[in-house]
Biopython code that builds the backbone (N, CA, C, O; Angstrom):
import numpy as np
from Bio.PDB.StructureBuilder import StructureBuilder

atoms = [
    (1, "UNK", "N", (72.149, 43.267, 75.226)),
    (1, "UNK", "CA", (72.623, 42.972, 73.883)),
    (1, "UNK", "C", (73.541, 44.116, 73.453)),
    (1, "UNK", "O", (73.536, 45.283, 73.843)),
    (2, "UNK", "N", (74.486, 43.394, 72.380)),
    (2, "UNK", "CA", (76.092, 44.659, 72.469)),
    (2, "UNK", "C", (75.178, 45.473, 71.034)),
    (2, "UNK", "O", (74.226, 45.066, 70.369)),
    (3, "UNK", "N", (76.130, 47.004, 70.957)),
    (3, "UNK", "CA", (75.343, 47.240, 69.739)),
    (3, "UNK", "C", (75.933, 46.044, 68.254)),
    (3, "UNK", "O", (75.279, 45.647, 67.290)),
    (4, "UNK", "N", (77.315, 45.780, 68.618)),
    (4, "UNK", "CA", (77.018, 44.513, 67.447)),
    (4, "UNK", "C", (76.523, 43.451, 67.733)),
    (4, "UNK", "O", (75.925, 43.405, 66.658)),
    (5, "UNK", "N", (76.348, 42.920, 68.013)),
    (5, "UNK", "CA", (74.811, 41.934, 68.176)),
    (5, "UNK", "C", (73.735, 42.371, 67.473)),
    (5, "UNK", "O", (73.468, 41.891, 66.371)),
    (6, "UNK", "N", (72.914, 43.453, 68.113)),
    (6, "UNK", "CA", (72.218, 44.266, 67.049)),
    (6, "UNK", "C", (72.246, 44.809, 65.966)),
    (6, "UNK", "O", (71.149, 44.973, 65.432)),
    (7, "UNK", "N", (73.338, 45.238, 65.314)),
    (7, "UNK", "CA", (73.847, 45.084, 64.302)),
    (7, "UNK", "C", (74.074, 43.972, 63.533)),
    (7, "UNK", "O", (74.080, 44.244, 62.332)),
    (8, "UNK", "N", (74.332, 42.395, 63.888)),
    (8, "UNK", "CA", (74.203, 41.376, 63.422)),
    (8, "UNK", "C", (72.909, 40.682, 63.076)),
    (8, "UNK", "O", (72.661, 39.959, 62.111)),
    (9, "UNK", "N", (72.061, 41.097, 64.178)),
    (9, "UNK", "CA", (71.067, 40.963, 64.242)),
    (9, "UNK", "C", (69.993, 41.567, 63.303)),
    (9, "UNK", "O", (68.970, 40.957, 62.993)),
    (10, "UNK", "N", (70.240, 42.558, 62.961)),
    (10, "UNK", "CA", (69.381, 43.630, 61.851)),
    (10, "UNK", "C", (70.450, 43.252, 60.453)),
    (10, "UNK", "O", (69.960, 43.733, 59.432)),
    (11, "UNK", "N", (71.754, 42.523, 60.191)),
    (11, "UNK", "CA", (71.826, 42.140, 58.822)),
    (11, "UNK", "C", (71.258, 41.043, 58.561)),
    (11, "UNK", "O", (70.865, 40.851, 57.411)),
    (12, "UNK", "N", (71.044, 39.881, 59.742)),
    (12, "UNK", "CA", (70.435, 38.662, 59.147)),
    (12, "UNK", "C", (69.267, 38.901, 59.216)),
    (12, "UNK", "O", (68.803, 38.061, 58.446)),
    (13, "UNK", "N", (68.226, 39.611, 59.702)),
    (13, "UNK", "CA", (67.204, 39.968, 59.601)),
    (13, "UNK", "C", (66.749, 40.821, 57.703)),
    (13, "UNK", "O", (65.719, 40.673, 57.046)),
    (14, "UNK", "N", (67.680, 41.434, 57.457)),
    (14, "UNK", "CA", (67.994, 42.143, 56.488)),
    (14, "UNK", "C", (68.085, 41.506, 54.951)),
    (14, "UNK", "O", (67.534, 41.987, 53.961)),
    (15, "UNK", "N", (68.926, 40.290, 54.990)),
    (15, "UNK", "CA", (69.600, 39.205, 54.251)),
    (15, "UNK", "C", (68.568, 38.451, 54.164)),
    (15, "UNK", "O", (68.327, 38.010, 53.040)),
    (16, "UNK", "N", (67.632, 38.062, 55.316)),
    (16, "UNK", "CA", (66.026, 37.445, 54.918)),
    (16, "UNK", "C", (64.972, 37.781, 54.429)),
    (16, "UNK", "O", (64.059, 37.013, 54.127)),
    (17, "UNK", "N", (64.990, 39.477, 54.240)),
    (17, "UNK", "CA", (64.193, 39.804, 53.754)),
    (17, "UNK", "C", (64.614, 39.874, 52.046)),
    (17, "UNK", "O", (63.905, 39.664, 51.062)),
    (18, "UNK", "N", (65.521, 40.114, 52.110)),
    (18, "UNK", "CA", (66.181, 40.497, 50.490)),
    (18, "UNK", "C", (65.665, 39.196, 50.162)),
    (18, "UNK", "O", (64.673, 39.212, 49.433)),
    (19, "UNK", "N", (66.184, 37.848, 50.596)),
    (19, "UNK", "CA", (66.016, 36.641, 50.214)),
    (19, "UNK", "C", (64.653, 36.167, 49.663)),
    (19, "UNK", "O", (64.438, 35.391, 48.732)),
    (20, "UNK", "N", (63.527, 37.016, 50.697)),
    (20, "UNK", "CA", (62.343, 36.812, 50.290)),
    (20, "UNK", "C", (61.872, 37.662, 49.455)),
    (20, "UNK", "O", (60.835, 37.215, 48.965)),
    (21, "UNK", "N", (62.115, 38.581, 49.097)),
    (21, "UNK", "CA", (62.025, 39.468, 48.191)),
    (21, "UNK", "C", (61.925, 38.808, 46.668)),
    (21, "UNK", "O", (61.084, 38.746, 45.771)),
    (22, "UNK", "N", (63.471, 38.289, 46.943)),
    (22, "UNK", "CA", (64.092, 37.748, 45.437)),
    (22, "UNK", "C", (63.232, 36.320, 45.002)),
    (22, "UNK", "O", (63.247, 35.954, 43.827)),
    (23, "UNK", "N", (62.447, 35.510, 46.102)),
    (23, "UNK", "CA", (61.512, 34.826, 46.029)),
    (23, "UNK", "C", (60.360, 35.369, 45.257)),
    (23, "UNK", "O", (59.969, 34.968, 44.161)),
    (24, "UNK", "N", (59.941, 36.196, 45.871)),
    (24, "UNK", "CA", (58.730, 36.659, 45.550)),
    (24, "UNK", "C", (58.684, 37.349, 43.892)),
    (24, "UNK", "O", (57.704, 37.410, 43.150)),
    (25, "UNK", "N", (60.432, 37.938, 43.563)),
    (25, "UNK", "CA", (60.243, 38.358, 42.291)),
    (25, "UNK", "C", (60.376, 37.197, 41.218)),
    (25, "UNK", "O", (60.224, 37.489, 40.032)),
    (26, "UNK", "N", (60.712, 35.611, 41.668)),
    (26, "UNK", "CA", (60.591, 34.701, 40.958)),
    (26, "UNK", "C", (59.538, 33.816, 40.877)),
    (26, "UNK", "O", (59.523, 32.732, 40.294)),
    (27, "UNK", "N", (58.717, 34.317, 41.459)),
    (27, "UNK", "CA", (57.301, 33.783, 41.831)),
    (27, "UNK", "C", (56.541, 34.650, 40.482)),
    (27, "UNK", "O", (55.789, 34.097, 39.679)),
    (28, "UNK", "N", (56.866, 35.899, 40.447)),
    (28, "UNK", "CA", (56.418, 37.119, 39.553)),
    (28, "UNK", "C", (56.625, 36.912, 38.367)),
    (28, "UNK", "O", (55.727, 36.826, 37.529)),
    (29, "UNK", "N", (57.742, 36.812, 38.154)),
    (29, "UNK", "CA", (58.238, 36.440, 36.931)),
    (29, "UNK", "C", (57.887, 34.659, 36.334)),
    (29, "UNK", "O", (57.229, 34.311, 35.354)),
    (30, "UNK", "N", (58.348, 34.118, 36.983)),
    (30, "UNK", "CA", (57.166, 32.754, 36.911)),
    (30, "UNK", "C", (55.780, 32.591, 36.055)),
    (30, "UNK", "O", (55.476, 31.887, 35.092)),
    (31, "UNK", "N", (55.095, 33.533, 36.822)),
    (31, "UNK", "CA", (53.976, 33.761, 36.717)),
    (31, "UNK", "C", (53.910, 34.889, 35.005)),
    (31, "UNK", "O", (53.145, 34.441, 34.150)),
    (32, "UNK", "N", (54.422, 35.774, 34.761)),
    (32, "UNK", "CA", (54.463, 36.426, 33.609)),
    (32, "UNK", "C", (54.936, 35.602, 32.675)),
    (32, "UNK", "O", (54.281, 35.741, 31.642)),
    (33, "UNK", "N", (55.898, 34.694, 32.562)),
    (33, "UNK", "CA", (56.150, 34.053, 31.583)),
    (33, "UNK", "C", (55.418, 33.369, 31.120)),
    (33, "UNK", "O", (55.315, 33.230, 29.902)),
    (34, "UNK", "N", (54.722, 32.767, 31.972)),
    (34, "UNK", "CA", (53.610, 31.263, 31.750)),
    (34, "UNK", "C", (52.181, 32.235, 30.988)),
    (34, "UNK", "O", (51.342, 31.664, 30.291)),
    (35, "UNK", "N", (52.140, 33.438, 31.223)),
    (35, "UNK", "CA", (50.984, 33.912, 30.949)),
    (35, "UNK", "C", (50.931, 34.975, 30.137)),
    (35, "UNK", "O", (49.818, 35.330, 29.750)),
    (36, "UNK", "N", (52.287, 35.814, 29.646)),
    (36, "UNK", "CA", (52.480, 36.674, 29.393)),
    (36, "UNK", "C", (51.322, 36.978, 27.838)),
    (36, "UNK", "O", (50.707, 38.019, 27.608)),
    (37, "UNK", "N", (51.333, 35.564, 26.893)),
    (37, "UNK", "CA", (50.258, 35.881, 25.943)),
    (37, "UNK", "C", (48.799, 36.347, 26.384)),
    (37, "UNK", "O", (48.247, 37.266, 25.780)),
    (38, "UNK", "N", (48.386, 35.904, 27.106)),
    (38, "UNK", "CA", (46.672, 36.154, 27.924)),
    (38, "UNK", "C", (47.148, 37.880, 28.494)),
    (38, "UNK", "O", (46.513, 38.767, 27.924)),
    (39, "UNK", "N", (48.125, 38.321, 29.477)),
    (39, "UNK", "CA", (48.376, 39.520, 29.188)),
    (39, "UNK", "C", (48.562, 40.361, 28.576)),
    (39, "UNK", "O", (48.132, 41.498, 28.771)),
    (40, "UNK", "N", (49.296, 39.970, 27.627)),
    (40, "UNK", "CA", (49.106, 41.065, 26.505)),
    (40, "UNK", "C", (47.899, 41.339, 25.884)),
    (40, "UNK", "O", (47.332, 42.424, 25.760)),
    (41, "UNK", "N", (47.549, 40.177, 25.487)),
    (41, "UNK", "CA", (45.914, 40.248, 24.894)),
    (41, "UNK", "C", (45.025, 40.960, 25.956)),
    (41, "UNK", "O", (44.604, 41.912, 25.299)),
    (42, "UNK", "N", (44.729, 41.023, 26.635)),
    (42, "UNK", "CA", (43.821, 41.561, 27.699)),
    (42, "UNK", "C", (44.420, 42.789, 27.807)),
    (42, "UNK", "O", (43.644, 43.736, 27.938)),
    (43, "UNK", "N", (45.609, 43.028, 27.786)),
    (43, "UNK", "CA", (45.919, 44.652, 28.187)),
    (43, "UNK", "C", (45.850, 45.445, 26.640)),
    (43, "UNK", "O", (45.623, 46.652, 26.571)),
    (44, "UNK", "N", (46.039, 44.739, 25.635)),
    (44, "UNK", "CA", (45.606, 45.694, 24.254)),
    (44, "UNK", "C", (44.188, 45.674, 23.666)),
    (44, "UNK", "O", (43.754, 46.144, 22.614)),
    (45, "UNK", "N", (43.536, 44.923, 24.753)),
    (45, "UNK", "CA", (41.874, 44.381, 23.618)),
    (45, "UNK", "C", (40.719, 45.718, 24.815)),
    (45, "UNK", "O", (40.000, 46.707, 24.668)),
    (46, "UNK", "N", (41.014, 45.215, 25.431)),
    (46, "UNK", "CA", (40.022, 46.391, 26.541)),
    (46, "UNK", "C", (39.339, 47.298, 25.828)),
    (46, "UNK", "O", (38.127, 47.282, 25.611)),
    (47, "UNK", "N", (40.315, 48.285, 25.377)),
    (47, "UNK", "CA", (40.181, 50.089, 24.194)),
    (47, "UNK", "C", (39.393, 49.331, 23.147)),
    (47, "UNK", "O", (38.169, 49.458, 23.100)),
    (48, "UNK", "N", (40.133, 48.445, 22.193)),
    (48, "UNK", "CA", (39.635, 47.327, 20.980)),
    (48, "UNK", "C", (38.153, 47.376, 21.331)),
    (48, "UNK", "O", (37.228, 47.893, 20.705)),
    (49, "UNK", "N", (38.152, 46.688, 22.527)),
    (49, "UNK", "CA", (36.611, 45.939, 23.100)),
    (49, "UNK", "C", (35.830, 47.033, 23.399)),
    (49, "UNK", "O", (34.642, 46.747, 23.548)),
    (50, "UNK", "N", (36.092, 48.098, 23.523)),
    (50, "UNK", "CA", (34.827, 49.247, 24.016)),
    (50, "UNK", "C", (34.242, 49.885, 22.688)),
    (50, "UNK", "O", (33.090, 50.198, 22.388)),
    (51, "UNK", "N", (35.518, 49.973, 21.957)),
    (51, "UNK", "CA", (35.023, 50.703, 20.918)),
    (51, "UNK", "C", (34.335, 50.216, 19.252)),
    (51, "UNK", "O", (33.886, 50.846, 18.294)),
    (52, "UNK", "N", (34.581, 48.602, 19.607)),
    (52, "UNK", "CA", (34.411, 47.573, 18.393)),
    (52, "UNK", "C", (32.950, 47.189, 17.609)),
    (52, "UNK", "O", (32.627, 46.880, 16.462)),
    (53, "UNK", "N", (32.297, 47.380, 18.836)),
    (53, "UNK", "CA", (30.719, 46.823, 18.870)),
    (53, "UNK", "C", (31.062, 45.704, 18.848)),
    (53, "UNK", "O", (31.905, 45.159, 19.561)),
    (54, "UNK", "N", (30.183, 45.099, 17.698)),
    (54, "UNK", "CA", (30.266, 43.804, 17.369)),
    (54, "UNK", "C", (31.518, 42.605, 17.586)),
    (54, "UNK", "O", (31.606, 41.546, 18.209)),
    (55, "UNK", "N", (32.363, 43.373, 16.750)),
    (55, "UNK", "CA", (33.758, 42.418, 16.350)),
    (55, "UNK", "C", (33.649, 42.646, 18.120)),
    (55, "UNK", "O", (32.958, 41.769, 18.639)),
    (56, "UNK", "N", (34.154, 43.558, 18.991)),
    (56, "UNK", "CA", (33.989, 43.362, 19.987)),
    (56, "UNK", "C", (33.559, 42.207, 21.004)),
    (56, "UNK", "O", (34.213, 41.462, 21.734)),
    (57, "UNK", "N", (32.642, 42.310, 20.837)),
    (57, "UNK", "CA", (31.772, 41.232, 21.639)),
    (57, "UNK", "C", (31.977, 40.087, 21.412)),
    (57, "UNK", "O", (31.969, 39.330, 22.383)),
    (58, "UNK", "N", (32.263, 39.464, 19.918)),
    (58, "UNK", "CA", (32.704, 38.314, 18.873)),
    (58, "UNK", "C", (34.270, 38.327, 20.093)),
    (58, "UNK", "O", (34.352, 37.427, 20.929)),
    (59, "UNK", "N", (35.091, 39.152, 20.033)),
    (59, "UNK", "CA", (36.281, 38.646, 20.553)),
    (59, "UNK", "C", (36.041, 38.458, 22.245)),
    (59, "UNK", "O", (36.623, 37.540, 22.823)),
    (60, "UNK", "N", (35.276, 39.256, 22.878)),
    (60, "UNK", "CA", (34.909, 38.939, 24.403)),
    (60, "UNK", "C", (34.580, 37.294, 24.426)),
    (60, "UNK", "O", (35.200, 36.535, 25.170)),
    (61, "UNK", "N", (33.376, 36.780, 23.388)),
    (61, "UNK", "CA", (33.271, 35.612, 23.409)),
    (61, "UNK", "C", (34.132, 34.213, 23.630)),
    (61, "UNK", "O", (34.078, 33.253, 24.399)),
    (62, "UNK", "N", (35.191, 34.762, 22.204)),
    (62, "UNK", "CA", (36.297, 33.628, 22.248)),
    (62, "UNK", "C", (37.086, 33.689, 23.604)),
    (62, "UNK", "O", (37.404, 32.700, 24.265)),
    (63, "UNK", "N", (37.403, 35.237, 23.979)),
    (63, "UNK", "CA", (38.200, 35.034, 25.348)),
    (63, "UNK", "C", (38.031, 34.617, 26.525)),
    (63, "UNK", "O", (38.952, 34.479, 27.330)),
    (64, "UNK", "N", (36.343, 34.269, 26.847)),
    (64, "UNK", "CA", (35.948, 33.558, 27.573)),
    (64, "UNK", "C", (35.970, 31.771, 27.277)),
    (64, "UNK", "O", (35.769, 30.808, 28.017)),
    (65, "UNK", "N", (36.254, 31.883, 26.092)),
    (65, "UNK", "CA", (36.028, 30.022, 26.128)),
    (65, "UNK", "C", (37.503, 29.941, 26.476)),
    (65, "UNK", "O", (38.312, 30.862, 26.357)),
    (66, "UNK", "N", (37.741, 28.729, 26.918)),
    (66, "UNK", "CA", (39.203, 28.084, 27.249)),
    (66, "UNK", "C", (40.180, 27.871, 26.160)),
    (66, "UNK", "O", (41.335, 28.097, 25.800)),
    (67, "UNK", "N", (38.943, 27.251, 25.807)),
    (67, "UNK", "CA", (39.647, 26.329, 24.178)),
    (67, "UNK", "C", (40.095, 27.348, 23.224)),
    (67, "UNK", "O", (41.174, 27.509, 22.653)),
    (68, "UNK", "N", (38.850, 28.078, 23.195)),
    (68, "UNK", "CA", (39.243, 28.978, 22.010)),
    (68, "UNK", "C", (40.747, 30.244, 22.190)),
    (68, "UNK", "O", (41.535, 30.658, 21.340)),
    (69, "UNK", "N", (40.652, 30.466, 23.308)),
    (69, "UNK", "CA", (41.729, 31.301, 24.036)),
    (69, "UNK", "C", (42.904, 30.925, 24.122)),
    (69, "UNK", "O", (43.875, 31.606, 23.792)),
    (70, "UNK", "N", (42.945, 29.532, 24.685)),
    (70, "UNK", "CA", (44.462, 28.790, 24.221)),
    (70, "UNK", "C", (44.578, 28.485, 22.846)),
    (70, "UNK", "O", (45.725, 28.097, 22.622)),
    (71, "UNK", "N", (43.799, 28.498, 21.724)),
    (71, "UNK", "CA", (43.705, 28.531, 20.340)),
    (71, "UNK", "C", (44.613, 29.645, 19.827)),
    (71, "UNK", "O", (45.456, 29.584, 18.932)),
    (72, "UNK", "N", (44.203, 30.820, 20.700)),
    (72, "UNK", "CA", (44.177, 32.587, 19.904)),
    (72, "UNK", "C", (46.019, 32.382, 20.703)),
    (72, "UNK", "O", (47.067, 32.561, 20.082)),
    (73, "UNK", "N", (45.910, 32.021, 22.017)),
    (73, "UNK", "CA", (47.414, 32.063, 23.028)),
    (73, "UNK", "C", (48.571, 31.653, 21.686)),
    (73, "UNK", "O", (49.412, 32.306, 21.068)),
    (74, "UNK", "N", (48.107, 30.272, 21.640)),
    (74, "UNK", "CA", (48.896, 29.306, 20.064)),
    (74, "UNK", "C", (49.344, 30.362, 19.140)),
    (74, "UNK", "O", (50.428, 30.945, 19.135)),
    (75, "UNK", "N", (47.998, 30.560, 18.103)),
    (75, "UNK", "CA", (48.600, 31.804, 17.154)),
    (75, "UNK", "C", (49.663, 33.399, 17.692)),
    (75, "UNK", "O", (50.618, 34.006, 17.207)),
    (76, "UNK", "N", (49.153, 33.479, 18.422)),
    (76, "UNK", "CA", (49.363, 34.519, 19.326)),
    (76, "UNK", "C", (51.545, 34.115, 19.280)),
    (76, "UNK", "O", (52.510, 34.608, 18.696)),
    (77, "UNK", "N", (51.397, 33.390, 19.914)),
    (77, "UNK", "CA", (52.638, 32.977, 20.295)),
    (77, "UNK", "C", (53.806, 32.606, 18.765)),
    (77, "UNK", "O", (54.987, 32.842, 18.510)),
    (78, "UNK", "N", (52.810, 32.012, 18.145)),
    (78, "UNK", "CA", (53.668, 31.221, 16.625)),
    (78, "UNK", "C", (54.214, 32.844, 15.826)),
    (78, "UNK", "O", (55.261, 33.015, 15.201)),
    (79, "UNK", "N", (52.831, 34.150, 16.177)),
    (79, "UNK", "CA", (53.375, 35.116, 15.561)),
    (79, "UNK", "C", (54.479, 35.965, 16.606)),
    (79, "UNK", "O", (55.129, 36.786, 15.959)),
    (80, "UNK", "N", (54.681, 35.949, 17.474)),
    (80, "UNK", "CA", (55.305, 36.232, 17.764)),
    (80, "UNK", "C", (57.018, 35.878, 17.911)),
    (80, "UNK", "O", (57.932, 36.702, 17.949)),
    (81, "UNK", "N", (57.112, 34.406, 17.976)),
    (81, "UNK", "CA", (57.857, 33.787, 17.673)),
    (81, "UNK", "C", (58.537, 34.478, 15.661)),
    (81, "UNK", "O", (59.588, 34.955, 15.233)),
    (82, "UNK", "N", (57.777, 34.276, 15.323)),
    (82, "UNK", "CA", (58.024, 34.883, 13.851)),
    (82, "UNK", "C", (58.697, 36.261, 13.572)),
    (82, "UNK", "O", (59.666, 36.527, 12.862)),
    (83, "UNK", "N", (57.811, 37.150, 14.424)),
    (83, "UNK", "CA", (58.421, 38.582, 14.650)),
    (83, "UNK", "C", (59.788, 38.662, 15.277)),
    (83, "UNK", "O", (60.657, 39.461, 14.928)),
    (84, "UNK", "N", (59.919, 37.640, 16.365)),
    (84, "UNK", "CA", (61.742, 37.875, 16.667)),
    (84, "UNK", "C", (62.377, 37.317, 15.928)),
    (84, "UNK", "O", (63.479, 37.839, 15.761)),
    (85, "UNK", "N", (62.094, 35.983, 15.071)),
    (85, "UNK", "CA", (62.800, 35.616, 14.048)),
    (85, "UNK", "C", (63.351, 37.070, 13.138)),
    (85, "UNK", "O", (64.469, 37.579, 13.050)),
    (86, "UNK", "N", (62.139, 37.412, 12.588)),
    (86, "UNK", "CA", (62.597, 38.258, 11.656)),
    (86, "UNK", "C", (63.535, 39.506, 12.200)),
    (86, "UNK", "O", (64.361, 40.137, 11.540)),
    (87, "UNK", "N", (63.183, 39.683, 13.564)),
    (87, "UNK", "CA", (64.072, 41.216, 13.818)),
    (87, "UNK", "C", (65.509, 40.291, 14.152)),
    (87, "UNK", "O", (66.539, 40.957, 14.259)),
    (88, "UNK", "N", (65.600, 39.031, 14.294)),
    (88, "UNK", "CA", (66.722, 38.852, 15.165)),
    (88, "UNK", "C", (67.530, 39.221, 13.157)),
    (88, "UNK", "O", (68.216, 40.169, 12.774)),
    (89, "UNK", "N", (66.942, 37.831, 12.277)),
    (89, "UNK", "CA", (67.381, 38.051, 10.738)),
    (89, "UNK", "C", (67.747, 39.475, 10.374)),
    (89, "UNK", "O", (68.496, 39.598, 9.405)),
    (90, "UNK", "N", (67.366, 40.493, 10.953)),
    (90, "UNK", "CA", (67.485, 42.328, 10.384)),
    (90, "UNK", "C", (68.817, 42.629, 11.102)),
    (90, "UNK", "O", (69.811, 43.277, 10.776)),
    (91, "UNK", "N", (68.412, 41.794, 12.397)),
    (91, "UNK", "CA", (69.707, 42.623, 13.634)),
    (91, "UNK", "C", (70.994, 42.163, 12.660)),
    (91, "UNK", "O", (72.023, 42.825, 12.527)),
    (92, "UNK", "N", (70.686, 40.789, 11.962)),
    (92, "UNK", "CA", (72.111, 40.210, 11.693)),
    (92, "UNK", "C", (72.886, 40.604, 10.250)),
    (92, "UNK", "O", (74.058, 40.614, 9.874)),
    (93, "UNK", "N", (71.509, 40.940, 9.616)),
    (93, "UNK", "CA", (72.034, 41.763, 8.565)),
    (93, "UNK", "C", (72.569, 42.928, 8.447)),
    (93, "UNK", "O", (73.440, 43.371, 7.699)),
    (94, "UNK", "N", (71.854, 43.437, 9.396)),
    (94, "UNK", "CA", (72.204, 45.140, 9.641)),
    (94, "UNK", "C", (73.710, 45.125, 10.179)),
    (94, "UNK", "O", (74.507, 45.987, 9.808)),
    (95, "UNK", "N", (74.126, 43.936, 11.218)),
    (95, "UNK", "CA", (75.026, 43.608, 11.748)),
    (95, "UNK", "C", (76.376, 43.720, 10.854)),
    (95, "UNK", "O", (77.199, 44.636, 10.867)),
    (96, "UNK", "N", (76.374, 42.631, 10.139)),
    (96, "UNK", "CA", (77.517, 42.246, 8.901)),
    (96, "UNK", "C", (77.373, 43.304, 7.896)),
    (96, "UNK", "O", (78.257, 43.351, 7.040)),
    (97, "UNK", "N", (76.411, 44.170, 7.842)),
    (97, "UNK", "CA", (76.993, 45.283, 6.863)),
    (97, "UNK", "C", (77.459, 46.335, 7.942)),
    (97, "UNK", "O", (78.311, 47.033, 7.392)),
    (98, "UNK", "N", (77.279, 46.715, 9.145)),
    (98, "UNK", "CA", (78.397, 47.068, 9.681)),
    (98, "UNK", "C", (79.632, 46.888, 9.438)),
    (98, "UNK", "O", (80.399, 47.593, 8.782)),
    (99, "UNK", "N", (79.875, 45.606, 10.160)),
    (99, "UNK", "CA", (81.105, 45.124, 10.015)),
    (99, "UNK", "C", (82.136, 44.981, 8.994)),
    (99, "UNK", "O", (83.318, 44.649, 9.080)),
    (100, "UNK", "N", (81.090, 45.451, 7.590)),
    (100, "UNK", "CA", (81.903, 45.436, 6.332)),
    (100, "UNK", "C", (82.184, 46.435, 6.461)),
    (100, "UNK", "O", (83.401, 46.572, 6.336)),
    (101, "UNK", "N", (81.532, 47.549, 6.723)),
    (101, "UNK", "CA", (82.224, 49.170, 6.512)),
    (101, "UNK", "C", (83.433, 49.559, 7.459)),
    (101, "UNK", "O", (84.398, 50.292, 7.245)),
    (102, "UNK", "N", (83.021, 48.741, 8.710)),
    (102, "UNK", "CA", (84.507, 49.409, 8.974)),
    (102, "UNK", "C", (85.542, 48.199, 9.229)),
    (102, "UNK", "O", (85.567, 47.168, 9.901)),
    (103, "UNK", "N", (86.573, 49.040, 8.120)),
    (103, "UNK", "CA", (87.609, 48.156, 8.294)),
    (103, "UNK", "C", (88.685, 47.943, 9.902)),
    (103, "UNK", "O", (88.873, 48.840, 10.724)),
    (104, "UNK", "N", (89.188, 46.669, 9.973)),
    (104, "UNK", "CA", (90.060, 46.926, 10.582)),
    (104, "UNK", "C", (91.499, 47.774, 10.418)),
    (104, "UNK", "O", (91.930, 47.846, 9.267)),
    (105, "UNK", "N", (92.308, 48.447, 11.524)),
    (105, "UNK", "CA", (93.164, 49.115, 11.186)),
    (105, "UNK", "C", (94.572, 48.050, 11.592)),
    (105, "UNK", "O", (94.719, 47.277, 12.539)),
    (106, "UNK", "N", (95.373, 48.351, 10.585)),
    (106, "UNK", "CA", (96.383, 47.903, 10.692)),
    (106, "UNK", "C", (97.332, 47.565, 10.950)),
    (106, "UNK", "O", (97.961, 46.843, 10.177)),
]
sb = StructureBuilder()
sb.init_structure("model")
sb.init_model(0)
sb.init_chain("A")
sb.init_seg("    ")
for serial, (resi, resn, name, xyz) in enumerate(atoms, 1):
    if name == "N":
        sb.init_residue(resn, " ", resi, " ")
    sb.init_atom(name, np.array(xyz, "f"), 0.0, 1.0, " ", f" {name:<3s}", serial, name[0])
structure = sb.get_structure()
């Protein structure tokens, strides 16, 4: 085998891996989108949950039921949805009073 051959050989080898790569990061991402509310919740409640007692345990509960969890996912989501509303509403205000101050030049 010539060294280009081998050289051809180690880019398509190369080009398949990238390929699977870029699979695998849409598999990832896939997967975070569809779930990203249940993640967040689980990665901020943990600290919440050790140190809560009660309310604690009250929220371990709901996060084990299905129902109730895709309940909390729902709210979860409607407020969040709300929160980019409002920052996108700030970005746009903040925006156009930019745009008033500086004038164009002439």
């Amino acid at each position: 085998m010539s060294e280009l051959q081998a050289l051809e050989k180690k880019i398509r080898h190369l080009k398949q891996h990238a390929k699977d790569l870029e699979n695998k990061m849409d598999e990832r991402l896939d997967y975070f989108q569809d779930n990203y509310r249940s993640l967040a919740i689980k990665s901020l409640l943990p600290a919440a949950l050790a140190k809560s007692g009660l309310t604690g345990t009250i929220l371990e509960v709901v996060l084990e039921n299905k129902q109730l969890r895709n309940s909390v996912n729902k709210m979860a989501d409607k407020l969040f949805t709300k929160i980019s509303e409002g920052v996108e509403y700030l970005s746009g205000k903040f925006t156009r009073k930019s745009a008033k101050r500086i004038k164009p030049s002439e």
